[in-house]
N, C-alpha and C positions, 0 to 999 in steps of 0.2 A: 056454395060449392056446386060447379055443376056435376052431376051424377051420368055416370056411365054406365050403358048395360050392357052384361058381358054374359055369352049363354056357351055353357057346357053341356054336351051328350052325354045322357044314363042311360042307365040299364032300362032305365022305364023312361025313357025319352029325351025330349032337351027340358032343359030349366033354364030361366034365365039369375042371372045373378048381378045386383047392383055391387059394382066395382069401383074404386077411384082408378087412381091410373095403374094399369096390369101389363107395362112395358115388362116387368120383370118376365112376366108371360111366355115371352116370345121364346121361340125352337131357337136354340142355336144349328149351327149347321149340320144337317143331316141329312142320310139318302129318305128318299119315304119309306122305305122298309124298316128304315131304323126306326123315325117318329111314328109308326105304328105300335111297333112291338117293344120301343121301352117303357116300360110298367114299375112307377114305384109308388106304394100305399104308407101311407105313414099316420100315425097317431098322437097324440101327445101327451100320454099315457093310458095303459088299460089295451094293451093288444095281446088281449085273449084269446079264447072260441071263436067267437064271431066273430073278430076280424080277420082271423086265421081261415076259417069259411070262404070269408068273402074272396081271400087272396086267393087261396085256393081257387076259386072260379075266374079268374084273373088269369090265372097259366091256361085255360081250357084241354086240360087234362080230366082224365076219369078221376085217375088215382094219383095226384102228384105225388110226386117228392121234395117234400118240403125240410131245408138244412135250418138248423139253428146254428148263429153265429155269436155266441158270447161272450166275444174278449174285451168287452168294455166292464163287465162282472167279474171278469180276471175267470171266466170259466165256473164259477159258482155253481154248486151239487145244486143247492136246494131251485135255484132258477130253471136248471136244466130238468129236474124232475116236475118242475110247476109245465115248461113247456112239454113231457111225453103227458101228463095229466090234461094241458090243453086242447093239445091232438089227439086224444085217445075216443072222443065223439066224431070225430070226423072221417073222412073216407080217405085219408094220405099215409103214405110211408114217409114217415119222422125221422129226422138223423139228425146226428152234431156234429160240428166241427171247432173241436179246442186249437187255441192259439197257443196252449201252454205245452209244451209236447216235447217227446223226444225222437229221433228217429227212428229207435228199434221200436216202439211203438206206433209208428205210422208210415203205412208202406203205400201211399200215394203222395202226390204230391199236393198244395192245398188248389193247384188250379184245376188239379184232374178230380177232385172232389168237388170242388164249387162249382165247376161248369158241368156236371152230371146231374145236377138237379132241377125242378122246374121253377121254385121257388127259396128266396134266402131272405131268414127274418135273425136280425140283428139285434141282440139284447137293450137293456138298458146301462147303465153306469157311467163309468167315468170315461165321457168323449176324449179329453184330451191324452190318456193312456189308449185309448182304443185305436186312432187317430198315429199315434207313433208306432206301436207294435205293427200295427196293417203295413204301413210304409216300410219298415225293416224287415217284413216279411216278405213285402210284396202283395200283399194281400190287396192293397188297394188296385192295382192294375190288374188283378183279378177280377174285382168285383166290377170294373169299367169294364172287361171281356162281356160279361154273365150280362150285365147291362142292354150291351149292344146285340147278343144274343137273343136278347126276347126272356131271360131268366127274370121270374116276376121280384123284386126286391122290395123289404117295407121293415117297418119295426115301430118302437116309439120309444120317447126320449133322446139317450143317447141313439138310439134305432130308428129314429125319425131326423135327426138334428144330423146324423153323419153325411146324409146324401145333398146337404145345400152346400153351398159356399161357404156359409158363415153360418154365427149363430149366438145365443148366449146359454153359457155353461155352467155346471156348478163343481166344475172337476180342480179349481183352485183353491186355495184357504181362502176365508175370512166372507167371498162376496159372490155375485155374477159375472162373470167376463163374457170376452169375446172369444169365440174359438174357430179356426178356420178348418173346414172341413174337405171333401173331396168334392165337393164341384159338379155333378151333376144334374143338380140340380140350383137351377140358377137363384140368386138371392139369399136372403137369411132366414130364420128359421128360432122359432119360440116351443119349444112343447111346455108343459105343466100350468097353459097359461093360466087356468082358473083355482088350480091346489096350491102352489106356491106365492105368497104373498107379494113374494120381489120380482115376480118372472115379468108382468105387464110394466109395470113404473118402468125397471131396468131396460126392457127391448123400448120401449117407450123415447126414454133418455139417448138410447145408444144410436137407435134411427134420426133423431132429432141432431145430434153433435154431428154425426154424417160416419160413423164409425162403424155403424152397421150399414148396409143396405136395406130398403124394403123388404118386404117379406111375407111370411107367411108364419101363424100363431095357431095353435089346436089346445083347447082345455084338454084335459084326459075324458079316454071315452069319445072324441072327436076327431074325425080326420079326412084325410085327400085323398084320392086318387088320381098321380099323375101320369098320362102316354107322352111319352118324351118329358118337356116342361110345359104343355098342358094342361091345367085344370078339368079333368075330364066326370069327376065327379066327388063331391063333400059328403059325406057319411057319418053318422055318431050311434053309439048303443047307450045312452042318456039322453035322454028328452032334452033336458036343460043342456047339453054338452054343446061349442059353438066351436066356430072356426074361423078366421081372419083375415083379410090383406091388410098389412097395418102399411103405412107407406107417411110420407113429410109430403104436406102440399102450404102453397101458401106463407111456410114457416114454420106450420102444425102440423101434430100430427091427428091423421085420419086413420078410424080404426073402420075396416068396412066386415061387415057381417056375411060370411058367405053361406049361404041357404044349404043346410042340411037334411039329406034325407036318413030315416032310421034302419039301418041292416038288423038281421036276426039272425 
């Protein structure tokens, strides 16, 4: 197979990174103002402090304001207090915003809360509940406002997996599917790839029949940072924690290694 090298700008430089083919890559159409400043970090599980850190430095704010968005958790207490426990080391102003709600208790509306902030990190759980309620809300053409705004968005899991096209899910009985997501981020999408035993085989399988697209896979603890659809930098807080372009070449598939650097 011939090997292609594909280099991304860091924080501490360029790197190069061997890639197979990273058409998926490519900007879709946008002004430059926009592939500058849209910003999304994703993980594929394990976004904690430190990644919560990192994004923070990602908005280039002193003190952002960073939203938690947990409708894929259905709003879960214990999550939501794990995330003020997460941000309580750091230099941000911390909010939530529940999907579960009534009116007398919510006197903005969810676009005038989401676009007031500098950054939005998206729980974990069940993508395809997440995926519907956003839509009946409206919540997803928010989140594409906040997007094209420069608002830094990231998560992992369900919180990494909602921002591709596609992906594979575990929000159905019995197995993994396929679940389509909101598109801004082009191609498909794997988080849990090294905790869960069925996550590789399955995106494996699903790229290979042609029912997913290429993509991108993060073990937990591992992850991207993308400006527009970019590749702008690989990051993990586990030594051993890796990241992917998995893609079909030849009839097989290629699983390519992309070069991680460690954030603290």
């Amino acid at each position: 197979m011939e090997r292609r090298e594909f280099f991304v700008s860091t924080a501490l430089g360029v790197m190069g990174l061997g890639v197979g083919d990273l058409s998926l890559a490519a900007s879709r159409p946008s002004t430059p103002s926009q592939a500058n400043n849209r910003k999304i970090l994703i993980a594929g599980g394990g976004f904690g402090t430190t990644f919560l850190r990192y994004m923070a430095s990602l908005t280039g704010k002193e003190r952002p304001k960073l939203c938690y968005l947990p409708t894929a958790s259905a709003d879960r207490e214990s999550g939501i207090i794990r995330w003020y426990e997460n941000c309580a080391p750091l230099n941000v102003v911390p909010s939530v915003q529940a999907s579960f709600i009534s009116s007398g208790r919510m006197t903005q509306t969810f676009e005038e809360v989401l676009l007031s902030v500098d950054g939005i990190v998206v729980s974990g759980g069940n993508t395809l509940n997440q995926q519907v309620i956003w839509k009946a809300h409206g919540i997803d053409k928010v989140l594409r406002k906040a997007w094209d705004r420069g608002i830094v968005l990231g998560g992992a899991s369900a919180g990494s997996l909602c921002w591709f096209e596609e992906g594979t899910t575990d929000s159905r009985p019995k197995e993994l599917t396929k679940v389509e997501c909101l598109g801004f981020l082009k191609g498909s999408h794997s988080p849990h790839y090294d905790a869960e035993e069925n996550r590789r085989p399955t995106y494996h399988r699903l790229i290979k029949s042609g029912e997913l697209k290429p993509g991108y896979a993060c073990d937990n603890n591992a992850g991207i940072y993308f400006s527009d659809n970019e590749v702008k930098r690989v990051v993990h807080t586990r030594e051993d924690a890796k990241a992917y372009y998995v893609s079909l070449q030849g009839g097989e598939i290629v699983e390519e290694e992309l070069k991680a650097e460690m954030i603290e």
